[in-house]
C-alpha positions as CSV (number, residue, x, y, z in Angstrom):
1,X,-37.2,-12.3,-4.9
2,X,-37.0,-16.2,-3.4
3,X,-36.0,-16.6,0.2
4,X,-32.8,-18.3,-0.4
5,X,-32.0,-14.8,-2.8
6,X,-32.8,-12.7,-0.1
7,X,-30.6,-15.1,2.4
8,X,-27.4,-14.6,0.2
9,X,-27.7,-11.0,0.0
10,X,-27.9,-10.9,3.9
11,X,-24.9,-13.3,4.6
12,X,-23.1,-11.2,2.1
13,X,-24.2,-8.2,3.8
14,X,-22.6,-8.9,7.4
15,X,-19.7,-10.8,5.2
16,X,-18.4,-7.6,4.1
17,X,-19.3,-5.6,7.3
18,X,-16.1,-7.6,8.8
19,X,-14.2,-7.3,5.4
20,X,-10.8,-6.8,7.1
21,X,-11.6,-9.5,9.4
22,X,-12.9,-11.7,6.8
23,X,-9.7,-12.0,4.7
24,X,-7.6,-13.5,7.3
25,X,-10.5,-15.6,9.8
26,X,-12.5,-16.5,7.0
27,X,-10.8,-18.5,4.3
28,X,-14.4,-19.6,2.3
29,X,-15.0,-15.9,2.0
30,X,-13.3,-14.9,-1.5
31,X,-13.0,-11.2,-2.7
32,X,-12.1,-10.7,-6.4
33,X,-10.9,-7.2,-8.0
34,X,-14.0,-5.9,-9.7
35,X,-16.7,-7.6,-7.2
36,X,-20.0,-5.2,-6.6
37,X,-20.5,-5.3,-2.5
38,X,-24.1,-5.3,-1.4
39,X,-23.3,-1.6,-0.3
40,X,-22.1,-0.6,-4.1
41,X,-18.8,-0.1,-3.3
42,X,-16.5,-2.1,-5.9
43,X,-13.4,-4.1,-5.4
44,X,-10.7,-2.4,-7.1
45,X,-8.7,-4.2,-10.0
46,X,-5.6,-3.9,-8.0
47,X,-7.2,-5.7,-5.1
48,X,-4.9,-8.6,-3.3
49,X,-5.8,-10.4,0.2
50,X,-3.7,-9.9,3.2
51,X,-0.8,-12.1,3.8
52,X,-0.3,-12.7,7.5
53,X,2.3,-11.6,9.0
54,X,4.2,-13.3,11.2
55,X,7.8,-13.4,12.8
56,X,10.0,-11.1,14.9
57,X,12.3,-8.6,13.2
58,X,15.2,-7.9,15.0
59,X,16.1,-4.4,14.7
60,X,18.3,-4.3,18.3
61,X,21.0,-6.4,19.9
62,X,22.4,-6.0,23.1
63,X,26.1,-6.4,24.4
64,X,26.0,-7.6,28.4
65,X,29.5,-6.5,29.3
66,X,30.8,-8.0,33.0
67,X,33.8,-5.5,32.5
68,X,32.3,-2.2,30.4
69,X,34.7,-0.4,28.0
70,X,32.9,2.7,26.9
71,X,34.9,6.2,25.4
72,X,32.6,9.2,25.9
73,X,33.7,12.6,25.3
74,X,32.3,15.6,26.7
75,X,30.0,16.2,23.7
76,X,28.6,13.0,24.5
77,X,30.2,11.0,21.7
78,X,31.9,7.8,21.7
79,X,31.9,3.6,21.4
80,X,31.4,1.1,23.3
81,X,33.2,-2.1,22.6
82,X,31.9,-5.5,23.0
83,X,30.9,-8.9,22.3
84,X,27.6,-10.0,21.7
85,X,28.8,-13.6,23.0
86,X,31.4,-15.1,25.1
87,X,32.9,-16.8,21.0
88,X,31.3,-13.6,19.2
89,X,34.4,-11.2,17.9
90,X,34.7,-7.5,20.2
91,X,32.1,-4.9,18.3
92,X,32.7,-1.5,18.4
93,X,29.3,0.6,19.1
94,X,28.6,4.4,18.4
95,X,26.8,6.8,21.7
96,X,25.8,9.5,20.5
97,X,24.0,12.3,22.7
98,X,20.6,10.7,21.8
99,X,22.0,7.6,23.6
100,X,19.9,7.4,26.9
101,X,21.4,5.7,30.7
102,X,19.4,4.1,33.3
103,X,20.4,3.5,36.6
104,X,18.3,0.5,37.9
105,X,15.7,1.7,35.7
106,X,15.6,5.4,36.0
107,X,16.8,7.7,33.3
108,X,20.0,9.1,34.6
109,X,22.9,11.8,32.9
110,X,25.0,10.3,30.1
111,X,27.7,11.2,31.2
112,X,27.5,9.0,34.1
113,X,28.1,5.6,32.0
114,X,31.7,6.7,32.2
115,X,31.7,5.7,35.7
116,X,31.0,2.2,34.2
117,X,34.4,1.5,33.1
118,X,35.3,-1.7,34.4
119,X,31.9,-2.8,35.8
120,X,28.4,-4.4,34.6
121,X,26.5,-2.9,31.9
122,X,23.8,-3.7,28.8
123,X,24.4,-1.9,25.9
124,X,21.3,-2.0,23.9
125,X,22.3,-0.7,20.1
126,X,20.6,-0.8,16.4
127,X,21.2,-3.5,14.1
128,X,21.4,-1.1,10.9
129,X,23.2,1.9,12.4
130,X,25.4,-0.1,15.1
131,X,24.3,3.1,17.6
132,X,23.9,2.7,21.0
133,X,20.1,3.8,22.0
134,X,20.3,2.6,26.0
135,X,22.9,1.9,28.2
136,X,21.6,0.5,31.0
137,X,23.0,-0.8,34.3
């Protein structure tokens, strides 16, 4: 076996000791289904390189009401309704009793964002569901 063999075998070596590394720092390194690794181990035929990933999915809005309207019953279900913006149209929210309040930061009673009618709140809701997960205020 030449030197420059052996040389390949050990750049492959560490190359596929950072294999999940590799695919997205190290463009020049190409893996192909079927390819024998120095350790044995073979590509498999339904091999395909990482795709970064990048972006923000939004799975939450909030609604920053000055003047909160909020119906809450005593099982702890009700809306809030909303805009998003000042030239958004009104939203109506769901609470539910896995809804959670904060007062200045600190988890407090549900129940207690009724004494928010009128006054400033964020309601934090899901995009998909349109339920309210945190009131906060």
């Amino acid at each position: 076996m030449n030197t420059l063999h052996k040389t390949l075998i050990i750049l492959a070596s560490i190359a596929m000791t950072q294999v999940s590394v590799a695919e997205e720092a190290s463009p020049d390194i190409e893996l192909e289904p079927g390819m024998v690794m120095p350790d044995g181990k073979v590509i498999p035929d339904d091999y395909k390189p990482l795709q970064p990933r990048r972006g923000i999915i939004e799975t939450h809005n909030a609604i920053e009401s000055q003047s909160l309207r909020i119906s809450l019953d005593s099982g702890l279900h009700g809306f809030v309704e909303g805009k998003v913006c000042d030239q958004c149209e009104t939203i109506k929210v769901t609470v539910t009793p896995e809804t959670r309040a904060y007062d200045n930061g600190v988890e407090v009673p549900l129940i207690r964002a009724k004494n928010r009618i009128g006054r400033y709140a964020t309601v934090i809701y899901e995009l998909d569901t349109k339920n309210v997960s945190e009131i906060r205020w």
